[in-house]
N, C-alpha and C positions, 0 to 999 in steps of 0.2 A: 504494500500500500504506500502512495506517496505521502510525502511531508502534508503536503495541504491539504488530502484528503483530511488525516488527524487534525489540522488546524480549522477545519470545517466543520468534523463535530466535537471541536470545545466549541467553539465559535456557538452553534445548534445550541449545547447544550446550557449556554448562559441566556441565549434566548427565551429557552424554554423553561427557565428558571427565576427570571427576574421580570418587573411589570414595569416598565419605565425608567431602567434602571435600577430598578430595585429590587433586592429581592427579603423579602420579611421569612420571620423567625419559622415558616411552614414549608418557606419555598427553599430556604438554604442549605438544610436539610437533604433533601431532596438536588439540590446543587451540587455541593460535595460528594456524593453517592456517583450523580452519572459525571461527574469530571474526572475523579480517583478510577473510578472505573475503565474511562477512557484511556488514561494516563499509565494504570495496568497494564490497558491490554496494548496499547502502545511500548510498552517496556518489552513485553514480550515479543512481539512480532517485530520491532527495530534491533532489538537487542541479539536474535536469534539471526539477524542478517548482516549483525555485525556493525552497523547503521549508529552509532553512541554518539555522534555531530548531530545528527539528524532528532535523536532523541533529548539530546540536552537544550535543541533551539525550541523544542515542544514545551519542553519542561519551563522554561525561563519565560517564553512569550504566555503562557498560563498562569503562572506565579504575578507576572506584572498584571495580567486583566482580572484575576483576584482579588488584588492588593487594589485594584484602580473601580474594581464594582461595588457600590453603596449596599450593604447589607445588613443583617441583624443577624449575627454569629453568635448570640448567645449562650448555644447551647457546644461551643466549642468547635464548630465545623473549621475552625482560619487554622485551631492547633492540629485537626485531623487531615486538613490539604497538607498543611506545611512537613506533615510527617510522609507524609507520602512522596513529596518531594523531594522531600529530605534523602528517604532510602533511595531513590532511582538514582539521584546525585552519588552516594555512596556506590550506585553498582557502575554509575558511568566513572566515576574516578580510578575504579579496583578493577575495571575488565576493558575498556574502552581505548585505553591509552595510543593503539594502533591508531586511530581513526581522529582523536581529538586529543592532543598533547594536552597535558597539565598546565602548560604554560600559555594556551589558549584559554583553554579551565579558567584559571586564575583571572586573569585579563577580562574575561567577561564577566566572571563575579564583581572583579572591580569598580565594573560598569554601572552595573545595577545598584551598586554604591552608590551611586550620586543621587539619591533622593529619588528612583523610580520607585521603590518601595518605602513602605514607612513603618515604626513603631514593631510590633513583633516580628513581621515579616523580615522586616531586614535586619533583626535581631538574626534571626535562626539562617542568613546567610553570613551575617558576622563568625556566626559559632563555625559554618564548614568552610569556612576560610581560614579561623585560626585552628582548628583541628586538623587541616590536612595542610600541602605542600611544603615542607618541608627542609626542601632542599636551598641551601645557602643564599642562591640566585631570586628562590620565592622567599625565602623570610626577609631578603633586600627589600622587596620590590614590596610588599606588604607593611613592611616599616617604613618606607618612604611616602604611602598610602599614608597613612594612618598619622604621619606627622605633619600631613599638611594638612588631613579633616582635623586634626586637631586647631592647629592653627589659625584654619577657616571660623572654627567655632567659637574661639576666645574673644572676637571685637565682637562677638553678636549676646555674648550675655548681658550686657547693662540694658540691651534692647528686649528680650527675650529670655526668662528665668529659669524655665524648662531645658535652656539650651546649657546652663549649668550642667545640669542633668548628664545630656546628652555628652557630653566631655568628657565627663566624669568614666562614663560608660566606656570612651574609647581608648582615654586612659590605661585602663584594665586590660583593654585588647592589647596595646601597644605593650602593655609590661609582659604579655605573655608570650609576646614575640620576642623581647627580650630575653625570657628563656629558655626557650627555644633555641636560637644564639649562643647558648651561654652564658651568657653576658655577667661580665662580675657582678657577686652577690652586693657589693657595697655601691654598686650603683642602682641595682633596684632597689635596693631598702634606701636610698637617698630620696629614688622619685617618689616610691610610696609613702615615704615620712612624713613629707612635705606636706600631705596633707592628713589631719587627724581625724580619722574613719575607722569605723568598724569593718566595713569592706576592703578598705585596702588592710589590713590588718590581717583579716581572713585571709587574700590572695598574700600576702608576704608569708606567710606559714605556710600556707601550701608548698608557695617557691621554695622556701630552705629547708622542709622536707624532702624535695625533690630534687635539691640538690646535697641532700645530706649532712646538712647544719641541723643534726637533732634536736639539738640541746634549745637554741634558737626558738627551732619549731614547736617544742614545747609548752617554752614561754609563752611562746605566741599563744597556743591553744589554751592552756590554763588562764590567761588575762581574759580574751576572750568569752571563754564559759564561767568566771568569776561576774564580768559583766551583763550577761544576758545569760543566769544559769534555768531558765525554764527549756523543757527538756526539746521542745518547738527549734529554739534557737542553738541548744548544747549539744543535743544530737549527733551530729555530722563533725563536729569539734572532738566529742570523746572516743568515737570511732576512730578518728583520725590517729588521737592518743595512744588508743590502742593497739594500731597498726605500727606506729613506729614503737612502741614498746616490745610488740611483739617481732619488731627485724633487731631490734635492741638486743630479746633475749633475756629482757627485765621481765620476769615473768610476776616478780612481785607488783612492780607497778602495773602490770597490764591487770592483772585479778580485783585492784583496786578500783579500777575503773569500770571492771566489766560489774563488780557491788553496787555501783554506781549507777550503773546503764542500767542494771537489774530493777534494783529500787526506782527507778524514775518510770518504769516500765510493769509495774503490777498484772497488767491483764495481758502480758506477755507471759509464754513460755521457752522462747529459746534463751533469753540471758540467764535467766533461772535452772534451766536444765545444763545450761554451761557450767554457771555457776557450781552449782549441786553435784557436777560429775568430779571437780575439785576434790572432793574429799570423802573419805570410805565412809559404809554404815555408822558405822559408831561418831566418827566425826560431824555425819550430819545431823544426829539427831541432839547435839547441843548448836550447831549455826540455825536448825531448825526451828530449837524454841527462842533464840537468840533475835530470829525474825519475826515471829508473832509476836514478842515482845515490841520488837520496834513498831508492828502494826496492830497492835491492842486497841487500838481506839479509830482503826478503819477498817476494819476485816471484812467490810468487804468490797475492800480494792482487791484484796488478794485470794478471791473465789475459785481462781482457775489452780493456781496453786495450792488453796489447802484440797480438790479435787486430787491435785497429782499425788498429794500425800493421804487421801484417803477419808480427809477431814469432812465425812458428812456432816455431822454433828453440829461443827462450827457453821456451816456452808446452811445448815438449816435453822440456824440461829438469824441469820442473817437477811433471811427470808421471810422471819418474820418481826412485823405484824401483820404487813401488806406488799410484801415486794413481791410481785407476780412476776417480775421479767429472773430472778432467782428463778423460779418453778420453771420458767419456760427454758433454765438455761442448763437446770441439773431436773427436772421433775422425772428424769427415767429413773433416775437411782434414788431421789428421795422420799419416792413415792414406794417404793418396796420398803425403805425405811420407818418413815414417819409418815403414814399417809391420811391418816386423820388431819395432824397437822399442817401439813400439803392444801388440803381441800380447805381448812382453817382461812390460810393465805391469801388464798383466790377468792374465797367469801368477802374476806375480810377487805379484798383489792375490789370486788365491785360494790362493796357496800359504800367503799372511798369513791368509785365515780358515781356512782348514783347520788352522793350526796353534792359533787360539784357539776354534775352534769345541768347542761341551758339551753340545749339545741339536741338535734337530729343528729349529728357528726357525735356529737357526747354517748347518744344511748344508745348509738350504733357499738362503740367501745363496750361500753355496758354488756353489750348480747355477746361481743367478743371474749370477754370475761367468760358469761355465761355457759358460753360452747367449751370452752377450754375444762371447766371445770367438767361438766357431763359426760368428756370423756374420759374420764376416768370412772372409774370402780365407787360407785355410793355417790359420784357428784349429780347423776342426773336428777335424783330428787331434790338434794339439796338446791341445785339451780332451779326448779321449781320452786321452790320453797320461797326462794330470794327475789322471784320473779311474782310472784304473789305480794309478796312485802313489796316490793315496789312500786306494784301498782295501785294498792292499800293506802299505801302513804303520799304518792303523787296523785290523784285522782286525775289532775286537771291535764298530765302530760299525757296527751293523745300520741304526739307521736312515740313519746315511748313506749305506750301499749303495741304499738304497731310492730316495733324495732323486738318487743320480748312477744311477741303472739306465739311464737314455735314452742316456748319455754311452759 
């Protein structure tokens, strides 16, 4: 098939997608599906004739009339193209090279640098520009890029605030090109200094990680997670921690951290079963009560855990007076156990919506309660029972008679 054949139906298929331009949060949808699709099956049939010039001018002339069509992407269709794009890029770069040099590659993506695209889009070509080429002549030619959009953008901030922003961003690109290069570690850490950021701080540990300034990298990471220790922002910080701990061979400090990771992570099971493989029977069962202790007073954060240790008991404490998503989350096992109790739970959880329920949406919940509890063993009467009371005591709520009529 020819090139323009494919460029005829994206063409088609933005037509049929958008109303004047436009295409709203139903039709985008709907956009995304047959363009990807297109863009598929254009992968396959250029790709299989060896065609990779041919498929990357598809690729790029579709990424620009994306970026340039007024839409309502709401529901994430712009991240679902761009990924799509994304991998064809990656198979044109790893298998194509006969057909379309790298150093073409390059040169066009630079292109499309000058503000054909905006805002995410030319995020995610920034990313496969600094992820790939490599080679001495491309990290010139990308640094010399890059210090002149730099340049371009510094007389435009007193006009334009965002364009701060936007600096900042290339900044980042520019120092990672610098390591790439190599580039002495005492001149990255000079440009990233210069300014006091949590982001440039992150990316400087990365770097002397990566360049094997341990100790450095540490700091780095410790200031960091001392600053923003909720576990949203520490996360990928103690990980990191722990990856150089562990090419360290510090196994002490790696264990310390992974207690760490553990604890910030309760409704996890893999730090905990890490954790827990650390040390023999007998050993665990003093860190064991060593950790109920430290979780005495939320037990139940740590549900999935006392499960792994067998702790119904706790886990059905827990449950009650009214936690029905407990039943829904162990009720196979604590209903052989405590099943009076059990059914107590669920009573006791719709007797809590029935009393705050105000609407149709509320005593629909209500009847959900209700079905959960009648399947089990002795709950159908009791849902009966509770279903009687409620319509006893609400006289006036018709539609909740309507919502418990089954019961």
């Amino acid at each position: 098939m020819k090139l323009q054949d494919y460029k005829k139906f994206i063409t088609a298929a933005f037509a049929a997608n958008t109303r004047r331009g436009f295409a709203d949060w139903r039709d985008c949808g709907n956009l995304c599906m047959d363009v990807t699709g297109i863009l598929e099956g254009a992968k396959e049939g250029l790709c299989g004739e060896g065609r990779y010039a041919d498929l990357f001018k598809l690729c790029n002339r579709t990424y620009e009339k994306w970026g340039n069509t007024d839409k309502d992407d709401s529901n994430g269709e712009t991240q679902e193209f761009c990924a799509c794009v994304y991998d064809i890029w990656e198979i044109i770069y790893r298998d194509g090279k006969n057909d379309l040099s790298h150093e073409r590659m390059l040169d066009t993506f630079l292109q499309l640098l000058d503000g054909r695209v905006i805002d995410y889009m030319e995020d995610r070509i920034y990313d496969f520009v600094i992820e790939h080429f490599k080679s001495s002549d491309e990290l010139a030619k990308k640094e010399q890029f890059l210090l002149k959009r730099m340049d371009d953008l510094k007389p435009l901030i007193q006009e334009k605030e965002v364009t701060e922003y936007s600096l900042y961003v290339k900044e980042h690109y520019y120092v990672r090109i610098l390591a790439d290069q190599h580039r002495a570690i005492e001149e990255i850490r000079d440009f990233l200094n210069s300014r006091d950021s949590y982001s440039n701080k992150k990316l400087l540990a990365q770097i002397e990680a990566e360049y094997g300034n341990y100790d450095e990298a540490i700091a780095l990471y410790k200031d960091l997670i001392e600053s923003r220790p909720d576990a949203y922002w520490s996360d990928g910080h103690r990980k990191a921690l722990m990856e150089i701990y562990k090419a360290q061979g510090n196994t002490e400090a790696y264990n310390g951290e992974l207690y760490k990771m553990m604890v910030a992570h309760p409704g996890s099971d893999q730090y905990y079963l890490e954790y827990k493989a650390l040390f023999t029977e007998e050993e665990w069962k003093d860190k064991w009560g060593e950790l109920l202790e430290a979780f005495a007073d939320r037990l139940q954060a740590i549900n999935l855990w006392l499960s792994i240790e067998d702790r119904y008991d706790l886990i059905m404490d827990n449950a009650e007076p009214d936690n029905a998503y407990v039943i829904d989350e162990y009720g196979r096992k604590l209903f052989k156990l405590y099943p009076e109790r059990c059914l107590k739970v669920l009573a006791n959880a719709a007797d809590r919506q029935a009393r705050l329920s105000k609407n149709r949406r509320d005593y629909k919940r209500i009847a959900q309660l209700l079905r959960k509890l009648a399947a089990y063993s002795g709950g159908k009467e009791l849902a009966a029972e509770l279903a009687a009371k409620y319509r006893a005591q609400y006289p006036r709520r018709t539609a909740m008679f309507d919502e418990l009529k089954k019961f």
